[in-house]
BALOLUM-855104 format. One record per residue (C-alpha): x negated, y, z. Coordinates in steps of 0.1 Angstrom, whole numbers, plus 5000, padded with zeros to 4 digits. Example, Ala and Ser with C-alpha at 12.3 -4.5 7.8 and 13.67 -1.06 7.14 Angstrom:
<fibas>
+------+-------+------+
: east : north :   up :
+------+-------+------+
: 4877 :  4955 : 5078 :
: 4863 :  4989 : 5071 :
+------+-------+------+
</fibas>
This chain:
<fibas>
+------+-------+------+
: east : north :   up :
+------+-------+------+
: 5461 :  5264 : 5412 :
: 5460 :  5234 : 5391 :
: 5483 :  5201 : 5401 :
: 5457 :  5166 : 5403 :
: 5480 :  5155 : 5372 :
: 5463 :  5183 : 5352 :
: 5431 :  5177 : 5362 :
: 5435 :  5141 : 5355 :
: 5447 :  5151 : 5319 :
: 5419 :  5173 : 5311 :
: 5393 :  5147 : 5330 :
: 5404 :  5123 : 5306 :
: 5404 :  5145 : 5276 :
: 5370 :  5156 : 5283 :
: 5361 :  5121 : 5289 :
: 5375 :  5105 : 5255 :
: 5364 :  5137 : 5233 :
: 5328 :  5132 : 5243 :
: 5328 :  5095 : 5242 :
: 5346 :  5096 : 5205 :
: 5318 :  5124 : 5203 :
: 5289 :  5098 : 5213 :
: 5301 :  5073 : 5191 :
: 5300 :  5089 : 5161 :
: 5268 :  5102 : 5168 :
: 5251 :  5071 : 5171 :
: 5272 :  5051 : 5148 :
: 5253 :  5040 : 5116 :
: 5267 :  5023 : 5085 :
: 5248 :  4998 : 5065 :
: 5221 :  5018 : 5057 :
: 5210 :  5027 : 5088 :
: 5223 :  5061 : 5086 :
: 5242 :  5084 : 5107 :
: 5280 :  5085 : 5098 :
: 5282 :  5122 : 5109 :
: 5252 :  5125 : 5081 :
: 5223 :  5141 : 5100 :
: 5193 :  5135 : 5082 :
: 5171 :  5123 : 5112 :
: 5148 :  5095 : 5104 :
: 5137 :  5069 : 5126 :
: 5104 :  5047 : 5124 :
: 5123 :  5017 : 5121 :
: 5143 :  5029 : 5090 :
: 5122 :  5013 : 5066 :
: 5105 :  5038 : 5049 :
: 5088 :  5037 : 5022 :
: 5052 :  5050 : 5010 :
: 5054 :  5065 : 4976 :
: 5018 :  5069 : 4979 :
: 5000 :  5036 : 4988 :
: 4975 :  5040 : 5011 :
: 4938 :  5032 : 4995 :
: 4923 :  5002 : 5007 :
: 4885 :  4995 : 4993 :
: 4888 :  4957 : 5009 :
: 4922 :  4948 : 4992 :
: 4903 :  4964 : 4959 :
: 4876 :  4942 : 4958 :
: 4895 :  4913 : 4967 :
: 4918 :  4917 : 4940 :
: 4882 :  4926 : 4915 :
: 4869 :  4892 : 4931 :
: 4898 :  4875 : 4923 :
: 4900 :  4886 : 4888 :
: 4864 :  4880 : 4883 :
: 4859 :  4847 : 4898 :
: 4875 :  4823 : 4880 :
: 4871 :  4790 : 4863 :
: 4893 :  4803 : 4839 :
: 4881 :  4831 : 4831 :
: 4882 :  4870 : 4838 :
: 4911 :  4886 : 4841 :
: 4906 :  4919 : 4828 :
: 4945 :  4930 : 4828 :
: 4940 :  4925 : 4867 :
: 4904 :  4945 : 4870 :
: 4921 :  4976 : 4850 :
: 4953 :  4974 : 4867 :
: 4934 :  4975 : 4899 :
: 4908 :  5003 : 4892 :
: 4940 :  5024 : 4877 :
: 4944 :  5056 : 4898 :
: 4908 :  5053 : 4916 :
: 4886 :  5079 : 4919 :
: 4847 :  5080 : 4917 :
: 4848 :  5083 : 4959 :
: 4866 :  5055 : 4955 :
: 4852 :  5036 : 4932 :
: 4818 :  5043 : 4957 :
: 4836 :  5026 : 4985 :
: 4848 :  4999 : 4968 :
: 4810 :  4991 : 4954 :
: 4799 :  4994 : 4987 :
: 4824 :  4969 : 5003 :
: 4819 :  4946 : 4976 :
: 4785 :  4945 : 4983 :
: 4766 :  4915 : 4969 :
: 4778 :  4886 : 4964 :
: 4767 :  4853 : 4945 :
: 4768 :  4853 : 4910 :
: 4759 :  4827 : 4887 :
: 4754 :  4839 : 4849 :
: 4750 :  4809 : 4833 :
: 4787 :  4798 : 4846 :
: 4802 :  4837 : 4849 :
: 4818 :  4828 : 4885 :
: 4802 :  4822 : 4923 :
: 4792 :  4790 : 4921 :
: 4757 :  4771 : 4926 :
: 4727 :  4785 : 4917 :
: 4737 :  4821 : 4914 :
: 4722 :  4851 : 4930 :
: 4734 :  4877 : 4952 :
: 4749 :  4906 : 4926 :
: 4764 :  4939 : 4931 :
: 4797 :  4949 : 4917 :
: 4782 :  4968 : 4886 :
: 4763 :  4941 : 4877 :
: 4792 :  4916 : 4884 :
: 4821 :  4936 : 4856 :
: 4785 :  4941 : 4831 :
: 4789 :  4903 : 4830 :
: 4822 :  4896 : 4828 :
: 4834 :  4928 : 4805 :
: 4827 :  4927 : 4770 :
: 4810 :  4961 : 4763 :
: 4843 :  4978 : 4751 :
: 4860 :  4974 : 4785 :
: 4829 :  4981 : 4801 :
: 4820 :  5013 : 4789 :
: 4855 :  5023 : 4790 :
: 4849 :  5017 : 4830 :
: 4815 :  5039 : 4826 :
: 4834 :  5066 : 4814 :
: 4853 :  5068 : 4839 :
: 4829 :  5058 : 4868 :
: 4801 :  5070 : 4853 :
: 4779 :  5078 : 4888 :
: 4782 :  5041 : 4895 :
: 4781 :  5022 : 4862 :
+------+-------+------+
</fibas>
């Protein structure tokens, strides 16, 4: 039969060893992961997508932006932003662009223009190198 001052002793025991236990369990460092290691990973760890999800709206805005300018075109941006699309792609982001003003005399949206689709819209503002580099590529919609 065991005295009370050995069940005390192992009661404790028990109670520290799974407490330390607990601890280190839930203990992160800096990162945000576990010091026992444990690979688990939680929403609110801050992953990151190494494939960016395809958005046809932030496409065209980034084409409209490019495209739209006093300035002038920024071609570096249209390519940059058509790298790594596909022709599906490429059909969703005509579609979304839709038609919007255009006016050829001035090469941006401004007064007097008419309502243009995309392929009409980089025609303009390419010179016919970058544009028929674009055709090769996209060639169902350009």
């Amino acid at each position: 039969m065991m005295t009370t001052k050995k069940k005390v002793i192992i009661v404790t025991a028990s109670v520290v060893i799974l407490g330390l236990g607990v601890y280190f369990l839930t203990k992160t460092n800096k990162n945000g992961k576990s010091v026992l290691g444990g690979n688990k990973k939680y929403i609110d760890e801050g992953d990151i997508n190494l494939v960016p999800t395809f958005s046809a709206s932030q496409k065209v805005a980034l084409l409209y932006d490019a495209m739209n300018r006093y300035s002038g075109t920024d071609e570096t941006q249209i390519f940059e932003t058509l790298t790594g699309v596909s022709q599906a792609q490429f059909r969703l982001i005509s579609k979304t662009f839709g038609l919007k003003n255009y006016n050829r005399i001035l090469g941006y949206n401004a007064i007097g223009g008419s309502k243009l689709p995309l392929k009409t819209w980089l025609r303009e503002e390419l010179n016919d190198a970058d544009y028929n580099l674009l055709r090769k590529k996209f060639p169902m919609y350009l």
